[in-house]
N, C-alpha and C positions, 0 to 999 in steps of 0.2 A: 599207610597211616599206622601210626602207634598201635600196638596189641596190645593194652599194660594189663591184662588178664594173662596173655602166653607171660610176659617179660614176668609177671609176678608168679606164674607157675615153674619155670624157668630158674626163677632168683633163690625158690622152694628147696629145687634140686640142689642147687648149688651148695648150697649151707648144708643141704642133707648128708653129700658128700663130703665137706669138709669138717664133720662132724664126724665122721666114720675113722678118717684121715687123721683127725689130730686124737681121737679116742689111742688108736695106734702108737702112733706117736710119744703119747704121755708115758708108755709104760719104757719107755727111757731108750736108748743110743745101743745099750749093752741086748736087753731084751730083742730088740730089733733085729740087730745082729744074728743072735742065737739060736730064734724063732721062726724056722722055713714061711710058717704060714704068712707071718707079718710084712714082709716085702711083695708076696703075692696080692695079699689082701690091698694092700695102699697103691699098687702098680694097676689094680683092677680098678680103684673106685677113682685113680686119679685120670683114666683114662672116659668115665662115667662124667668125672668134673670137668673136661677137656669137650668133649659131648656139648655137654648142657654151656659151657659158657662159648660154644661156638656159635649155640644158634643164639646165644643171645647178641651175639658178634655181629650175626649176620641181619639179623633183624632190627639194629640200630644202623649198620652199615646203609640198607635197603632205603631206609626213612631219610638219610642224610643224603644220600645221590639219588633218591624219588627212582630207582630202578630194583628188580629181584635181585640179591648177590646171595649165591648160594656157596663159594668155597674161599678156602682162605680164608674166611672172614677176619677171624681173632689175630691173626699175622696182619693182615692189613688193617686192621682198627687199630692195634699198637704201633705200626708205621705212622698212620696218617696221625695220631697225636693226640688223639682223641682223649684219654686220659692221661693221668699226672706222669711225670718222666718216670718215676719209680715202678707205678701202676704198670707202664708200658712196657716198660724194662723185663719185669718178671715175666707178662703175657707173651712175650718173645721168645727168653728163656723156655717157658711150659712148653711152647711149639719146640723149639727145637727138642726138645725133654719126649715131645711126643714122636717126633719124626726117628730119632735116635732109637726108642723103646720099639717101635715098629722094625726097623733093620736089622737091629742085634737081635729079633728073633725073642725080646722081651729078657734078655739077659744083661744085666745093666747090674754096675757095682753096687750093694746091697749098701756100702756105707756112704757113698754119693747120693744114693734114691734116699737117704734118710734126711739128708742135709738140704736139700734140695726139696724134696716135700712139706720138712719143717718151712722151708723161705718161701714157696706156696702159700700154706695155709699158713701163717700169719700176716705174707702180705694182703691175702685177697679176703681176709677176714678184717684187719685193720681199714681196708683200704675201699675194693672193690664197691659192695652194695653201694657206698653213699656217696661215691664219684658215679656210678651209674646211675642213681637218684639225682644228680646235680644233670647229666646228659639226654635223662627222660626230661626232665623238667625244661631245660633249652629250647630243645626238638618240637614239646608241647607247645610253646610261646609260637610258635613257627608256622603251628599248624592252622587254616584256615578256620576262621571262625563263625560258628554255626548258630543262627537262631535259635536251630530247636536243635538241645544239647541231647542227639542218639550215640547208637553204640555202633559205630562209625564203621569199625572193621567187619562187625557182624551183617550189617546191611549192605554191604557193600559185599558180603559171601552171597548173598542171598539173590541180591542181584543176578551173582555171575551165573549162580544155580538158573536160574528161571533162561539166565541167556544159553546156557551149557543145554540146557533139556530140550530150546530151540533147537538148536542144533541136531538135536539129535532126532529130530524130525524130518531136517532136510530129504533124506531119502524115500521120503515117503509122500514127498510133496512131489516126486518127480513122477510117483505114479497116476497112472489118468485114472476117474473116478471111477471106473465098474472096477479098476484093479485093486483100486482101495477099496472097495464096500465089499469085495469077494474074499477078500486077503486076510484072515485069522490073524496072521502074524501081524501084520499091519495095525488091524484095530487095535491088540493084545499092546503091542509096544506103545502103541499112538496114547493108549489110555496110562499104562504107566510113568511116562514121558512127563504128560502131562499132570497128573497127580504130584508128580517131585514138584513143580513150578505152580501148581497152586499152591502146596505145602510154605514153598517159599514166600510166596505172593502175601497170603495169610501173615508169615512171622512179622512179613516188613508193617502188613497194617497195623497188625496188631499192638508193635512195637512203637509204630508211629502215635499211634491213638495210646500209649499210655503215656506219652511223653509230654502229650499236650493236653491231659488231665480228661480224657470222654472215658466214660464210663465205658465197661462191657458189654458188649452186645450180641447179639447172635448174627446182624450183619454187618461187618466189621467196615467190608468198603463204602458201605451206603452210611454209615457213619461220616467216613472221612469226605465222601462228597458232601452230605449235608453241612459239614464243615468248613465246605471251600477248600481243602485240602487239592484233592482230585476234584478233576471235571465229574458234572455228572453222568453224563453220556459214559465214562468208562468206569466210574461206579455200578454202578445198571449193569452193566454187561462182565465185570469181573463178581460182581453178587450173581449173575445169573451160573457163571461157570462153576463158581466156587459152591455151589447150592449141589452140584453135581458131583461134587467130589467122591463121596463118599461112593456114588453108582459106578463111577467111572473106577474107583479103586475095586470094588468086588466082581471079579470076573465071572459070578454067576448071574450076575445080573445084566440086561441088556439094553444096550445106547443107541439111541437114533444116532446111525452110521453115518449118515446125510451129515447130520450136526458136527460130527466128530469129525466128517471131512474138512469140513469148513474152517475150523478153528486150527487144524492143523496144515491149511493151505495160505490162509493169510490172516484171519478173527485174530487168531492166540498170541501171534507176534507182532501185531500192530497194537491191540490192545495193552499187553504186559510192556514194550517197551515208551508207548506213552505215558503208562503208568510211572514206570521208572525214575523217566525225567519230572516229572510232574511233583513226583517225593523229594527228587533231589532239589529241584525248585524251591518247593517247599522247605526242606527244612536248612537251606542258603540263607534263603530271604525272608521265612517266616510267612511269606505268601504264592500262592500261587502264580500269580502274574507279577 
């Protein structure tokens, strides 16, 4: 899904650097020339702007083929066409600009890297932002359309969180119960584990219930089941854990061990991924069923 928080942090840099770039720049061809520091300074910040419009490369790339694409990006976003022939043209040129600066050891003709950074920053300051503004907005139109309008990629971290911290229980679900009630480490990890995934559990309620106007409350899921949201039966029982958190976080305080086993043998994982789906339902169809 679309970041437009990262893209708009991203887009931040961008301009940041080409701002630094063209400061340089202005003080004219002859300056440039004559001034050690000034070819270092634009070769450093244009490889800052190579950075930052990579990943924004890559995370337009990701949305358009609905898979991760972590390399190449900016080379293959200008392949596939993505932007204006001009747009694509320069973005090709920068790769090669960067792949070159890397070989030569960063030793690169001081009056080409001027010429060359001027066609930069003027294309991508003419050009860039507001063809990428025309390619968010596409992409947008594209995107599945949600009754209840969340913040898609954040709920969707929070998710993985709560699935990631299962995970990392596994091990301990292999243990037989006197091993777990006897095992320091076990309880010690099983309580922190858990404390991440209700942390999470909490943002997604919380998140949810501000989206669909419920006031604050001090039991966020028993909200959302009174809401029809969630079922209640796992309202009840994520109010029950979540009431614990706080004990389960401070390790001078102590947990019925018995409980702790439970939730980290089968409670925690059947619960939170019922949960899960039951959000996602929700904010699909705007109802639970």
């Amino acid at each position: 899904m679309l970041n437009i928080e990262f893209l708009n942090e991203k887009a931040t840099k961008v301009n940041s650097a080409l701002k630094k770039v063209s400061k340089i720049l202005e003080m004219g061809e002859d300056a440039f020339l004559k001034t050690p520091m000034y070819p270092d300074r634009v070769k450093y910040y244009l490889i800052i702007l190579y950075d930052e419009l990579e990943a924004i490369a890559c995370h337009i790339l990701s949305n358009i083929h609905n898979e991760k694409i972590k390399e190449n990006c900016l080379e293959r976003l200008s392949q596939e066409g993505v932007f204006s022939e001009k747009l694509n043209r320069l973005l090709q040129d920068f790769t090669k600009f960067k792949v070159n600066l890397f070989e030569s050891g960063f030793n690169y003709s001081e009056r080409e890297l001027y010429y060359l950074s001027k066609e930069i920053v003027d294309t991508l300051n003419s050009l860039f932002l507001k063809e990428l503004s025309q390619v968010v907005k596409q992409l947008k139109e594209k995107q599945p359309k949600l009754a209840i309008p969340v913040n898609l990629v954040k709920l969707n971290h929070h998710a993985s969180v709560i699935k990631g911290e299962i995970k990392r229980l596994e091990p301990f679900k292999k243990m037989s119960k006197e091993e777990f009630l006897k095992s320091s480490f076990a309880i010690d990890r099983s309580r922190y584990f858990l404390v991440v995934a209700i942390d999470s559990a909490l943002w997604i309620c919380r998140h949810v219930s501000r989206q669909i106007g419920l006031k604050p409350s001090k039991d966020c899921f028993k909200g959302l089941g009174g809401n029809n949201v969630i079922s209640q039966d796992i309202a009840q029982k994520l109010s029950t854990i979540s009431s614990l958190r706080d004990t389960l976080a401070d390790p001078t305080k102590e947990v019925d061990r018995e409980f702790l086993y439970n939730l980290v043998n089968s409670e925690f994982e059947d619960i939170t991924n019922r949960f899960i789906l039951e959000i996602a339902k929700f904010i699909k169809y705007g109802k639970r069923e």
